[in-house]
C-alpha positions in Angstrom: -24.1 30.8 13.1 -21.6 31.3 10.8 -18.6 30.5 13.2 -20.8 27.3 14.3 -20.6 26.3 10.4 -17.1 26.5 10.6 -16.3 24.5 13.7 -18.7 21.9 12.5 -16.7 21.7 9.2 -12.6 21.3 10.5 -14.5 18.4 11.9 -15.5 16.7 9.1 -13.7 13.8 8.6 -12.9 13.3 4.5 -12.1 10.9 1.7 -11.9 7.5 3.6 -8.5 6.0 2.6 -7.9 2.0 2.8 -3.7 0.8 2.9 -4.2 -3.1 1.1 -1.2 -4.2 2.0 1.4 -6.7 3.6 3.9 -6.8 6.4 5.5 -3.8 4.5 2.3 -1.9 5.7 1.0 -3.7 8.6 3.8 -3.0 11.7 5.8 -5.8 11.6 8.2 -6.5 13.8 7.3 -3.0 15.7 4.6 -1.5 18.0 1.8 -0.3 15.0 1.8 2.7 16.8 5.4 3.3 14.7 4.5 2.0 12.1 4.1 4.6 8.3 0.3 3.8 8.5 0.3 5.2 12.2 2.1 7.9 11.6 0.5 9.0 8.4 -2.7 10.0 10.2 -1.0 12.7 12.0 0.0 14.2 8.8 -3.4 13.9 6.9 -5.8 13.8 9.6 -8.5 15.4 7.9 -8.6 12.0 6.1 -9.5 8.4 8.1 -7.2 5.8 7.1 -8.2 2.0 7.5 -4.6 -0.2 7.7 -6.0 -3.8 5.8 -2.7 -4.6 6.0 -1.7 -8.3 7.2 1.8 -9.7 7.7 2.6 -12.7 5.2 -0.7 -11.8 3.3 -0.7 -12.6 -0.8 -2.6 -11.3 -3.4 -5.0 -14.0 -3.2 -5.6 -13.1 0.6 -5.9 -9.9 0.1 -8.7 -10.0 -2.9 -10.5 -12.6 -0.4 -10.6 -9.7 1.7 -11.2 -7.0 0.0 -14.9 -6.9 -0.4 -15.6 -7.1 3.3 -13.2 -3.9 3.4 -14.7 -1.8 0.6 -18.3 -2.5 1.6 -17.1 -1.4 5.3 -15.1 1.6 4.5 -16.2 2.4 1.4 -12.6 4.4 0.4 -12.1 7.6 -1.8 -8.1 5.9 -2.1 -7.3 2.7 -2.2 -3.1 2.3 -1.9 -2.7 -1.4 -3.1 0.8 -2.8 -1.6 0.5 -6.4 -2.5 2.7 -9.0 -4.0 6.2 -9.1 -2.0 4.7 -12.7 -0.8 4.1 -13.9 -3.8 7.5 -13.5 -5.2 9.3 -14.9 -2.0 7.0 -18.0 -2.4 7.7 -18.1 -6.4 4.3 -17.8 -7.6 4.0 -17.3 -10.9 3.8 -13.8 -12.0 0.6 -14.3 -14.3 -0.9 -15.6 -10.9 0.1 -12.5 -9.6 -1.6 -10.6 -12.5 -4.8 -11.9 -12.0 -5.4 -11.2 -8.4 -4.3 -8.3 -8.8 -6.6 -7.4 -12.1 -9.2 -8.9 -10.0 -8.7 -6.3 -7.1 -8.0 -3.3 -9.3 -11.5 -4.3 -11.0 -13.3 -4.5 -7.2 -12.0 -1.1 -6.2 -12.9 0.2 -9.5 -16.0 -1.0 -9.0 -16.5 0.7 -5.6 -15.5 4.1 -7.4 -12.6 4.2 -5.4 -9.0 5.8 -6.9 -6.5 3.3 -6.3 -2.6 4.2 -5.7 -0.7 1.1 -6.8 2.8 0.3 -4.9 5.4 -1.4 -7.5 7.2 -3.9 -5.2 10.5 -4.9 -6.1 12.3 -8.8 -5.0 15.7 -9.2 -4.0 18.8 -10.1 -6.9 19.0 -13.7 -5.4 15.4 -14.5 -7.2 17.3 -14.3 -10.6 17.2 -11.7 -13.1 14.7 -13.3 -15.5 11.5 -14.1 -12.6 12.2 -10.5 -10.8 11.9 -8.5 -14.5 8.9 -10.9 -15.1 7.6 -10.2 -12.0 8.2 -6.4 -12.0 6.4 -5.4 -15.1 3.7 -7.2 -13.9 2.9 -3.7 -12.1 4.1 -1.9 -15.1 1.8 -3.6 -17.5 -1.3 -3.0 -15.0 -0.9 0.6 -14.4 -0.9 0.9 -18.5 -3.7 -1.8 -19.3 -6.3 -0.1 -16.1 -5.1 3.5 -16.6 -4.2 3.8 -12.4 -1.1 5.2 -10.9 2.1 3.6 -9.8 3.9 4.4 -7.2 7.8 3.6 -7.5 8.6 0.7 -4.1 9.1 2.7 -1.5 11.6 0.3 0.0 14.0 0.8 -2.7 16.1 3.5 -1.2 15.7 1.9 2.3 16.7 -1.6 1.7 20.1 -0.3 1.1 20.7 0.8 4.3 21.2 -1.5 7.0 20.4 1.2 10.0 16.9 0.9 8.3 16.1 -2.3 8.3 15.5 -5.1 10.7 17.6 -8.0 11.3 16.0 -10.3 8.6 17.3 -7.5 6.3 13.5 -7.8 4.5 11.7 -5.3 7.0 12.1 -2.0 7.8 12.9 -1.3 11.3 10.7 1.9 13.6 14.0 4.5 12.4 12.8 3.6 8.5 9.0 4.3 9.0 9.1 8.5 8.8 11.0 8.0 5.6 8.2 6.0 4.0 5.8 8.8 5.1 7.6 11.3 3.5 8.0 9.6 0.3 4.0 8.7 0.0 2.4 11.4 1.4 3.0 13.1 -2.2 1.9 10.7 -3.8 -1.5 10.5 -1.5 -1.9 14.0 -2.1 -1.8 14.1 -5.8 -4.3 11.5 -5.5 -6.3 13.3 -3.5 
């Protein structure tokens, strides 16, 4: 009986975790199947991860989406990875705050611990809009009390054997590194 217990129990799949996020998260430009999501369930597997992850998706799209999401999967984690549209389409970073106060309020809602991603833009968006911008996700993980996670692109934007040909993506080589560096951070949360 006891042993029976016990199988039944490695079975048991825990804390549901949902990845909010864009193209960063969501494969592009590679099979999904190489893709950090992908490759993440191998090394927590004890944990179901939903990818909500669309290519070209904004805050806005992704707080349209997110009830549908948390009602379906009903997540322990949350890992929010939103905003890298926004900036490339010059939204205004108070925009950007309220959707993402708005989502960080849903998930909250839901009970859910949510891992926020800080997302970084490229130099040629000018100093003033990119330090705007940036502690946007500074001043949210203060004001709501959640974890920030530093971009994870940060070290691999650098390096062109990383990244795809548009030199904004990271390419199938790039996507254990971005494993490695949020596993830890999934863990603590966890």
């Amino acid at each position: 009986m006891c042993l029976v217990a016990i199988l039944a129990c490695s079975h048991v799949i825990a804390a549901p975790i949902l990845i909010l996020g864009d193209s960063l998260s969501a494969s592009y430009g590679i099979d999904e199947e190489q893709g950090w999501v992908y490759l993440m369930r191998k090394h927590i597997p004890q944990h179901s991860i939903t990818n909500g992850s669309v290519s070209g998706e904004t805050t806005a799209g992704g707080l349209r989406r997110l009830p549908a999401l948390l009602d379906s999967i009903q997540p322990e984690l949350v890992i929010i990875e939103l905003g890298g549209n926004d900036g490339l389409r010059g939204f205004p970073p108070q925009q950007l705050k309220e959707n993402l106060t708005k989502i960080i309020t849903l998930v909250k809602a839901q009970g859910s611990k949510i891992l926020l991603s800080d997302i970084l833009l490229p130099p040629n968006y000018g100093p003033r809009y990119a330090q705007m911008f940036n502690k946007v996700y500074q001043d949210l993980a203060t004001e709501h009390q959640i974890t920030l996670m530093p971009f994870f692109m940060t070290t691999i934007a650098t390096k062109p054997e990383l990244m795809q040909r548009d030199g904004i993506h990271p390419n199938k080589l790039a996507q254990q590194d971005i494993v490695n560096f949020i596993l830890p951070w999934i863990n603590d949360m966890l």
